[in-house]
C-alpha positions as CSV (number, residue, x, y, z in Angstrom):
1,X,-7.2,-12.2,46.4
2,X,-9.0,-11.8,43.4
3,X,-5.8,-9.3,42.1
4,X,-3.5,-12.0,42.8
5,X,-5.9,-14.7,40.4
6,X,-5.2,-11.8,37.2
7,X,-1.6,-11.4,38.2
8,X,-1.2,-15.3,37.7
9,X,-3.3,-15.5,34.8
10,X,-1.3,-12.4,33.3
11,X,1.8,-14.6,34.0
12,X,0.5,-17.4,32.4
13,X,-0.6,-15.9,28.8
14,X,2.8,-13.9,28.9
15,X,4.4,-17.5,29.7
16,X,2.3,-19.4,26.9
17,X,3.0,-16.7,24.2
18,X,5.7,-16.6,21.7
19,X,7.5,-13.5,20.1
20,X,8.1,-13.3,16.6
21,X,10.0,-10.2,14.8
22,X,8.9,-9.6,10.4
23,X,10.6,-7.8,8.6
24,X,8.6,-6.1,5.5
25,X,8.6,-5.0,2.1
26,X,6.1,-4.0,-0.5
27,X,3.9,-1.5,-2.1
28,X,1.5,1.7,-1.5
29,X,-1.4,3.1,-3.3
30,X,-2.4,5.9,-1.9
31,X,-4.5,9.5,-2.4
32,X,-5.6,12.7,-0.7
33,X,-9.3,12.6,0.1
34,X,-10.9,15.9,-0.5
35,X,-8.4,17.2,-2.9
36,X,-9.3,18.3,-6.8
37,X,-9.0,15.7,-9.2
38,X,-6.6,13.2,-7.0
39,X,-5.6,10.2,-8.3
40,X,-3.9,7.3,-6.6
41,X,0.1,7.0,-6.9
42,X,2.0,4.1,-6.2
43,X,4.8,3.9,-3.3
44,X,7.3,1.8,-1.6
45,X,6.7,0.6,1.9
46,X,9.7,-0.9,4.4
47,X,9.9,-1.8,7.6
48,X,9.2,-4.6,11.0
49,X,7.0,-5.2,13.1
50,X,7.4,-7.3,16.3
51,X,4.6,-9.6,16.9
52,X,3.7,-11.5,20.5
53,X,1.4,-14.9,19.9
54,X,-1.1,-14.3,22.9
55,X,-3.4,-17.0,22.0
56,X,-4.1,-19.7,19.5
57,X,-6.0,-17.2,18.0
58,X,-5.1,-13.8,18.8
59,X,-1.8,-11.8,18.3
60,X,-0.8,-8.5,18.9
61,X,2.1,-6.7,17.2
62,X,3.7,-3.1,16.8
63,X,5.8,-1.8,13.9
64,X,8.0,0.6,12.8
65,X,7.6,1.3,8.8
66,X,8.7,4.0,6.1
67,X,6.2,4.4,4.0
68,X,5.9,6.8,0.7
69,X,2.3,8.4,0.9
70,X,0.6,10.9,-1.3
71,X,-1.2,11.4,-4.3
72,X,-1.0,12.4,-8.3
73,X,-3.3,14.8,-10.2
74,X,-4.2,15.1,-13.7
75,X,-4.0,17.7,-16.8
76,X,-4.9,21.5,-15.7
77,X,-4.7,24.7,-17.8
78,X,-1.0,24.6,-17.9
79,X,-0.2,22.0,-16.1
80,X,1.0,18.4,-16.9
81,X,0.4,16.4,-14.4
82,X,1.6,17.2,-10.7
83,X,2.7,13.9,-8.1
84,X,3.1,14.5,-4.0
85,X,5.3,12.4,-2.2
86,X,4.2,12.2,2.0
87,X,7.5,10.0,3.3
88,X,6.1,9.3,6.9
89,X,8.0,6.9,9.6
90,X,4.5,4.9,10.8
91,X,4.2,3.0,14.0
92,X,1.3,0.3,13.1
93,X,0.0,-1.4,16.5
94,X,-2.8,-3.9,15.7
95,X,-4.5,-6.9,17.1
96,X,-4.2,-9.8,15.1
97,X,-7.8,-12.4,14.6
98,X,-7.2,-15.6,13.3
99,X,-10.4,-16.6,11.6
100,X,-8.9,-20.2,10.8
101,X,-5.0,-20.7,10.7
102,X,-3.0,-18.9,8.7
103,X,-6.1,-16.0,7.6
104,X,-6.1,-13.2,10.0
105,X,-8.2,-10.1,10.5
106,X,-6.5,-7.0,11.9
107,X,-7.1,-3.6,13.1
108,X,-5.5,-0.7,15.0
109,X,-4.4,2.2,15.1
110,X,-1.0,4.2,13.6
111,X,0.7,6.8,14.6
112,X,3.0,8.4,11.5
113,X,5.5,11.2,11.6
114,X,6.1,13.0,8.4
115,X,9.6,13.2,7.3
116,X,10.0,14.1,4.2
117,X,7.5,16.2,1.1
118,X,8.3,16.4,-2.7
119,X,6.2,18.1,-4.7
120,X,7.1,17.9,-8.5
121,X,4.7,19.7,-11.0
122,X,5.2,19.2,-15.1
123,X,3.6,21.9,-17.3
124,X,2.8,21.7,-20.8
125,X,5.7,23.8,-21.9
126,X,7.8,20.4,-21.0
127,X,9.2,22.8,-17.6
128,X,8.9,21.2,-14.0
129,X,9.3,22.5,-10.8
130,X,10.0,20.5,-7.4
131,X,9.5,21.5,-4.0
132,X,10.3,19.8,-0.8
133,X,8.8,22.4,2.0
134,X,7.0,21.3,4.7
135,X,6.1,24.6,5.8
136,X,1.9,23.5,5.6
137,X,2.0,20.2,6.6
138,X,1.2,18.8,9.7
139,X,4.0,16.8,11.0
140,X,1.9,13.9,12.7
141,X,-0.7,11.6,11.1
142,X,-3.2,9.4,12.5
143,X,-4.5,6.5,10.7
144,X,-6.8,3.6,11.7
145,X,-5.5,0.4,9.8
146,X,-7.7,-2.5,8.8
147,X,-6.6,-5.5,7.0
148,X,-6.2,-9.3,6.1
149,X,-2.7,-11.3,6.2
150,X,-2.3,-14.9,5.1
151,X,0.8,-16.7,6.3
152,X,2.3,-20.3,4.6
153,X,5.8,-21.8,5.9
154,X,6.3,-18.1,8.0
155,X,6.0,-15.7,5.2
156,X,3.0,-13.1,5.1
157,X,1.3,-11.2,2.8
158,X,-0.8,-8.6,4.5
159,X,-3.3,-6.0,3.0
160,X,-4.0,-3.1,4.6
161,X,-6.3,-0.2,4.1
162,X,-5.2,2.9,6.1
163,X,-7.9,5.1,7.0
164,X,-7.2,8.9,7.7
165,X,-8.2,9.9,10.7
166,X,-6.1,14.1,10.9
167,X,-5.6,16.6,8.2
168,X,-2.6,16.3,6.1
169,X,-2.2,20.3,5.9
170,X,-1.8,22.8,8.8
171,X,-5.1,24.5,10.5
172,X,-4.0,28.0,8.7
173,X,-5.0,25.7,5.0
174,X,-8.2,25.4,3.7
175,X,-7.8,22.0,2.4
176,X,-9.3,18.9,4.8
177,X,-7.1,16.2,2.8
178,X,-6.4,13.0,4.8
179,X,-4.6,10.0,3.6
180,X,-5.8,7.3,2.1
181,X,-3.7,3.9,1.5
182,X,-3.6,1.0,0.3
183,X,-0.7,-1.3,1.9
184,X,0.2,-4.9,0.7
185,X,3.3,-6.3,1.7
186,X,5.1,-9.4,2.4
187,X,7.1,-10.2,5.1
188,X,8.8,-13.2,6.9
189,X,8.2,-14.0,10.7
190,X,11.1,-14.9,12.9
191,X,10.8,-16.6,16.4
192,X,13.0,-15.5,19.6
């Protein structure tokens, strides 16, 4: 009996709820904790994410972005300056807190898949050198996203710090580097 009460109740959030798809853009600032001298580096972000209204004050939504990662150093003997580029394909799923309308908390947890590396180097000879192997880094990334979003007329800007949780480099490198990033975006929410 009491099975049959949170099957009906189930049915009646799912039936009160509204979905809503947003598509994305904006900007990354992101670094490499644990790695010498690392600076932030900026990055473009793309993407959707498809949103379900469960309550007045709660929503929950999942997302697909592309989202350029990775961090810049500074001046070495010889070298320049040297930039990584981490392109992953991220899969955001958060829960959504409205504190008051349209100012929500959020936080989750992100799944990314690595699809792309460029690593360009400058020396002070005025040489550079690029390479795109991804031969020592891990192809899966874990981050726990926390944030704020603030939505007027159906657009939203969101801000979102991304939280390494796994190594950026294989097990066979010494380095313990996770990402680090910054996320601000806007996007505009569409109802079905």
């Amino acid at each position: 009996m009491s099975l049959l009460f949170v099957a009906f109740g189930a049915t009646s959030v799912m039936a009160q709820g509204s979905f809503y798809l947003k598509p994305m853009v904006g900007g990354t600032l992101s670094t490499l904790t644990d790695a010498d001298d690392a600076k932030f580096k900026f990055g473009i972000v793309g993407g959707a994410e498809l949103g379900y209204q469960a309550a007045e004050q709660v929503d929950l939504t999942a997302g697909v972005l592309v989202a350029m990662q990775g961090a810049k150093t500074g001046e070495e003997i010889l070298i320049k300056d040297a930039s990584t580029t981490l392109t992953y394909l991220n899969v955001p799923v958060l829960v959504n807190y409205y504190i008051v309308p349209g100012l929500a908390i959020k936080a989750g947890v992100q799944p990314g898949f690595l699809l792309s590396q460029k690593t360009k180097v400058n020396f002070t000879d005025g040489t550079s050198e690029e390479n795109t192997s991804t031969d020592h880094t891990k192809k899966f990334d874990l981050s726990i996203p926390l944030g704020l979003s603030y939505e007027f007329s159906d657009f939203v800007i969101d801000a979102r710090y991304n939280l390494g949780v796994t190594k950026v480099n294989d097990d066979n490198s010494d380095m313990s580097s996770k990402n680090s990033v910054i996320m601000l975006t806007v996007g505009y929410k569409i109802p079905f």
